[in-house]
N, C-alpha and C positions, 0 to 999 in steps of 0.2 A: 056783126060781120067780121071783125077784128080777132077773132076768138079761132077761127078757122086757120090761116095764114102764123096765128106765135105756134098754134098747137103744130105745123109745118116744119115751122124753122127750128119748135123744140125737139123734132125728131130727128131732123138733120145734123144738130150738135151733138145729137148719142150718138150717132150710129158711127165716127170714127172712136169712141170710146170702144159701143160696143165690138166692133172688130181688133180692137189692142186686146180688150180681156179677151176675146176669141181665142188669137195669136199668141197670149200667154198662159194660157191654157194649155194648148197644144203645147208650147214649150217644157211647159212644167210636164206633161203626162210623158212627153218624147227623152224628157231626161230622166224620169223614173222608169221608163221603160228600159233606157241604154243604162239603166242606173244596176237593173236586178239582173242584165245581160252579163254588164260586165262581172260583177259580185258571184254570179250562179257559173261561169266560167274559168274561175280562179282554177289553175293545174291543180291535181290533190296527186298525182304521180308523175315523177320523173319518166316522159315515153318512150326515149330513148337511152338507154344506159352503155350501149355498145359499142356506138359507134366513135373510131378517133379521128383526132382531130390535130390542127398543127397548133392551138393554142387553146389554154383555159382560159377565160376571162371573169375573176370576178370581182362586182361592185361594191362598197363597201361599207358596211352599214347594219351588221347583226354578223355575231360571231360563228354560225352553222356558214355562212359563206364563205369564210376562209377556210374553214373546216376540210367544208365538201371539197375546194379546189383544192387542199395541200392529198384528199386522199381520190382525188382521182388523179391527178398527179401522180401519186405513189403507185398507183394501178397502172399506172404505162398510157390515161388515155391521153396523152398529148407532148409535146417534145417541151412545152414550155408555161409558165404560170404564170399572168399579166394581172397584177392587183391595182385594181384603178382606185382612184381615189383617197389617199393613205395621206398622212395630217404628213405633214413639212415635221422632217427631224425623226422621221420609223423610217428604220432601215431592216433587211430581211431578218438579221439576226434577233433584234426588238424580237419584230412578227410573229417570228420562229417561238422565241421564247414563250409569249404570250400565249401560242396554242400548244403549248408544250411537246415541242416538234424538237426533234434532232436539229442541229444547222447543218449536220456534217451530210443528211441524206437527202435534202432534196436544195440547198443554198444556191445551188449551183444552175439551179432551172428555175430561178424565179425573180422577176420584174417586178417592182414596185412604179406607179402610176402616180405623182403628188398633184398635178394641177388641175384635174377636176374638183369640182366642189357641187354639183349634177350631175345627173342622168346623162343632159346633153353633151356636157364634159367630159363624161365618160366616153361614151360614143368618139366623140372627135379625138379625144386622146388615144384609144385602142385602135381608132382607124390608121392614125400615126403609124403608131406601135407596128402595127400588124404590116404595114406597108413598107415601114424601114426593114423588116426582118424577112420582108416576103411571101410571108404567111395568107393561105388562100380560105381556112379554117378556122371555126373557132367555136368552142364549148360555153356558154354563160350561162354563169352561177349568180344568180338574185333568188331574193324574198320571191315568193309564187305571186302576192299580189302585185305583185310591181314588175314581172316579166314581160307585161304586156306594151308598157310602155316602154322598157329598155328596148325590147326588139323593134320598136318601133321608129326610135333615136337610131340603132345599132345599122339597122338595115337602110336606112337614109346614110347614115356616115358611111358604109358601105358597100354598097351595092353588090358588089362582084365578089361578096367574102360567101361563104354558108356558115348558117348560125344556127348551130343546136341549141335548144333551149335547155336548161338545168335547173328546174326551178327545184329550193328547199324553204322547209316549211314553218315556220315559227308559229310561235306558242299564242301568238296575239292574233294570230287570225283564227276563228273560232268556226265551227261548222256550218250553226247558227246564227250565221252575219248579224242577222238584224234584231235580235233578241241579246247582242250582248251590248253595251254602248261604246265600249274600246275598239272593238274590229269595227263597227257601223261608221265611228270617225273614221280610222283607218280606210276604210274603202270607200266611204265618202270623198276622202280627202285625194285620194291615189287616183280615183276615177276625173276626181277634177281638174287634176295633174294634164291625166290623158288626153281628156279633152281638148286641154288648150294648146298640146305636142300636137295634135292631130289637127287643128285648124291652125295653128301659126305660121306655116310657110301662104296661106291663102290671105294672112293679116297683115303679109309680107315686113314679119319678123323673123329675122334669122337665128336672135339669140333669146331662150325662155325668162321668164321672171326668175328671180331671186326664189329659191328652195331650199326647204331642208334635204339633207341625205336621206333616200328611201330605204 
């Protein structure tokens, strides 16, 4: 008679188990799913190229970013060139020298940014920028994998700016994300990033973890 009632209660102690493995389940399938979203949506072209703007802004972190901003710059698209994030003790001429740029032809249009050390840092410090100078525009030049999350910082610190996106393309993101194992961390990693930009005003943190430069 006894055998009836444990076999009850034994059922009763799975069934919150089995609802966690349910719910982790779902977790797991819903992050490989936003996993290959994100990865399969990476820019592979810059979509606008035309249009200007009252500021370039780029983040810093692979040298095609400086690149790109010192030659759109040079192209006339913007009155002024805002480098966020640059190590304490680079000043433009450094910069300059480094990309093997004249100082004499563009020194005079360009902003160096020292106190971010993030993405979000970035953001709030261009927001600054952009607000001391009165600037309603602005061009960003990032890695393609990591635009997603800068405009995502960018247009929270901003609101009321327009932000063209500029994405350039390095050599470590590879076609075949997931067949190589250097981009798969990479977009592992970056997407992880996202994630947690994109839930943390709801964790009601204001400020992200500790990161590396993207």
């Amino acid at each position: 008679m006894s055998a009836a009632p444990a076999s009850a209660a034994s059922a009763r102690q799975r069934r919150p188990l089995a609802r966690l493995g349910a719910a982790a389940s779902v977790l797991f399938i819903a992050y490989i799913g936003g996993l290959i979203w994100f990865a399969q949506t990476i820019a592979e072209v810059v979509e606008d190229t035309a249009t200007t703007t009252d500021a370039i802004v780029v983040l810093t972190g692979g040298s095609q970013r400086v690149q790109s901003g010192l030659q759109l710059l040079t192209a006339g698209k913007a009155k002024k060139l805002f480098v966020s994030g640059v190590y304490h003790g680079t000043d433009v001429t450094a910069m300059l020298r480094t990309q093997r740029q004249s100082p004499d032809a563009v020194q005079c249009c360009i902003v160096l940014g020292h106190s971010a050390d993030n993405t979000y840092g970035n953001a709030l410090e261009t927001a600054a920028w952009m607000r001391q100078e009165g600037y309603r525009s602005l061009r960003l030049v990032t890695a393609n994998y990591h635009m997603r999350r800068a405009l995502l910082e960018f247009e929270r610190a901003m609101p009321e700016a327009r932000i063209i996106p500029h994405p350039v393309f390095p050599d470590s993101v590879r076609e075949r994300w997931w067949a190589w194992p250097g981009t798969l961390d990479l977009i592992i990693g970056e997407y992880d990033k996202y994630l947690w930009a994109l839930i943390r005003p709801w964790l009601g943190s204001s400020k992200p973890d500790a990161e590396q430069p993207a």
